[in-house]
N, C-alpha and C positions, 0 to 999 in steps of 0.2 A: 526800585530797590537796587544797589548795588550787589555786587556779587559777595564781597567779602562781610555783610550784614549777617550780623548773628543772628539764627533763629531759619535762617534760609538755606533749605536745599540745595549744593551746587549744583544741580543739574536743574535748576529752575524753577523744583515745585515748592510751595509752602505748606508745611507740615501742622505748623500752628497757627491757626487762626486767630487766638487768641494772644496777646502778646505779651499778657500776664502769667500764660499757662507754664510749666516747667519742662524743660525736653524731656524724653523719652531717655531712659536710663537700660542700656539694655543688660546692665549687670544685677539690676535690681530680680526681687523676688517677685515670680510671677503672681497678680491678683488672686486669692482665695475665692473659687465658687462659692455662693451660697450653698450652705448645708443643707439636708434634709430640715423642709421645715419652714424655711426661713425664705423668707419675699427677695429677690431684686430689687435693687437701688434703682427706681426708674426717674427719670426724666434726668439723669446728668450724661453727658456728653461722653464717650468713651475719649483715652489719649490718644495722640498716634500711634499706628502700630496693634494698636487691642482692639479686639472685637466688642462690639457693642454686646450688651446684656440684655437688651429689652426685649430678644428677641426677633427683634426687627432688622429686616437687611440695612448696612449702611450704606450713602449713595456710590451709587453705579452697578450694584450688585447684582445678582439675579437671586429674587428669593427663590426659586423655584430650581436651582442649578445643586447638584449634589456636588458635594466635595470629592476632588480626586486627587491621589500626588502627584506629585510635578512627574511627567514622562510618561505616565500612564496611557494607555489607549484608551478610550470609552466605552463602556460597557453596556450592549443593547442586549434584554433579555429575547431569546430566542430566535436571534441573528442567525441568517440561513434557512431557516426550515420553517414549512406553512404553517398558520397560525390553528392553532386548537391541535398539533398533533403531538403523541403525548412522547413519541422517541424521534431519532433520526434515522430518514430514510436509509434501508442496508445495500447499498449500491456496488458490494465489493465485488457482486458473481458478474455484472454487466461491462464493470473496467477491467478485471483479468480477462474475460473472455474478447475484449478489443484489441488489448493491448499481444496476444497470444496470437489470436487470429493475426494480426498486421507481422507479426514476428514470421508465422509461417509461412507468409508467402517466398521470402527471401532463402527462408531457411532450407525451402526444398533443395537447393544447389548442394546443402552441406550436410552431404552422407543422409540425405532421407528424410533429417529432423525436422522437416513441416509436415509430413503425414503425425508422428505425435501431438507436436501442436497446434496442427489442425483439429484433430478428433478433438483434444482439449476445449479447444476452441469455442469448436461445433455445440459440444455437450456445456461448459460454462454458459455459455450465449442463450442456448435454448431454456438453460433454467432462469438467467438472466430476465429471459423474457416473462417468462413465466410468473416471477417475486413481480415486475412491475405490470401485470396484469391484473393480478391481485391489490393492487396499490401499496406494495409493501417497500417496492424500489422505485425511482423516477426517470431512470435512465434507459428508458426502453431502445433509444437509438442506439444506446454503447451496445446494447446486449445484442443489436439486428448488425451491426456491423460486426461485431467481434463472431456470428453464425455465419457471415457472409465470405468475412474474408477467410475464415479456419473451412466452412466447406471447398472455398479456392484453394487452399493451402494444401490441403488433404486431397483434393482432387488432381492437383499439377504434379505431387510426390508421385500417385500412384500412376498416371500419364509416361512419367521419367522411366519408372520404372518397367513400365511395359513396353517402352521403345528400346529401353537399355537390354530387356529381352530380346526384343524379335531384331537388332542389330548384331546380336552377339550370335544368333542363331546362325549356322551355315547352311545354307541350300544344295541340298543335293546337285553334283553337275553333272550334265549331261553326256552322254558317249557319243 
C-alpha cells in the first residue's frame, strides 16, 4: 500500500480490515449500552476504536488485566506488610529512639544536649524493643541501636562533665 491510500494509518497500521467498513467518526455519538433487559448484539465485529460488547477481550489484550489511567502506579493490595496481619506494624518508638540516640553522640560537645538525648534515647529504644518483642513492631535492630548509642550519648555527657569538674577544681599547694 502506498502511503497516501485512504483507509491507511500514517503511521503504518491498518485500522480497517474491512474495506467496505466506514471510518471511525470521532464526532459521532458515542454507542448506547444495552438497557436493563435487553441482550447484546453478538457475533458483529466492533469498529475501530470501540470496545467490543461480547464481552470477550479483543486481540492482544489481557482478559485478566484491570483497567488503570494513564500514569497511575499499580495497585497491590497489602503492599509492604506480611500477609494475614490485620494493621501495620508501629515502628515509630524504634526509629525515634535511633535516629536520637545517633544525634546524641555528637551533641555531647553542645552545652550537654546528649545526656537528654541520650536518656531519650535509652528509654524510646528500650520500649522500642519491647513493642517488637511482643510482635507489635519489626524493627528490633532500630530500637537496639537507638539504646546503644543514647546509652553512649548519655554516658560521654556525663564523662565531660566530670572531667570539666575535677579540671576546674584547684589543688591545694603546698608550703
Amino acid at each position: 500500500m502506498q502511503p497516501g491510500y485512504p483507509g491507511q494509518d500514517p503511521y503504518g497500521q491498518q485500522p480497517n480490515q474491512d474495506p467496505n467498513a466506514q471510518p471511525h467518526d470521532p464526532y459521532a455519538q458515542p454507542p448506547q449500552a444495552p438497557q436493563y433487559g435487553q441482550q447484546p448484539q453478538y457475533g458483529q465485529q466492533p469498529q475501530y476504536g470501540q470496545q467490543p460488547t461480547s464481552g470477550q477481550p479483543s486481540y492482544g489484550q489481557d482478559p485478566y488485566a484491570q483497567q488503570q489511567p494513564y500514569g497511575a502506579a499499580p495497585q497491590y493490595p497489602g503492599a509492604g506488610y506480611p500477609a494475614g496481619a490485620g494493621q501495620a506494624p508501629n515502628n515509630t518508638l524504634g526509629l525515634v529512639s535511633m535516629i536520637l540516640g545517633i544525634a546524641s553522640i555528637p551533641m555531647v560537645c553542645c552545652f550537654y544536649l546528649g545526656i537528654p538525648l541520650g536518656i531519650a534515647a535509652a528509654v524510646t529504644g528500650y520500649l522500642g524493643r519491647q513493642k517488637a518483642a511482643q510482635g507489635l513492631a519489626n524493627n528490633d535492630g532500630q530500637a537496639k541501636t537507638g539504646l546503644i548509642c543514647g546509652a553512649i550519648g548519655a554516658g560521654l555527657g556525663i564523662i565531660l562533665i566530670i572531667l570539666g569538674i575535677v579540671a576546674n577544681v584547684s589543688l591545694p599547694a603546698q608550703p
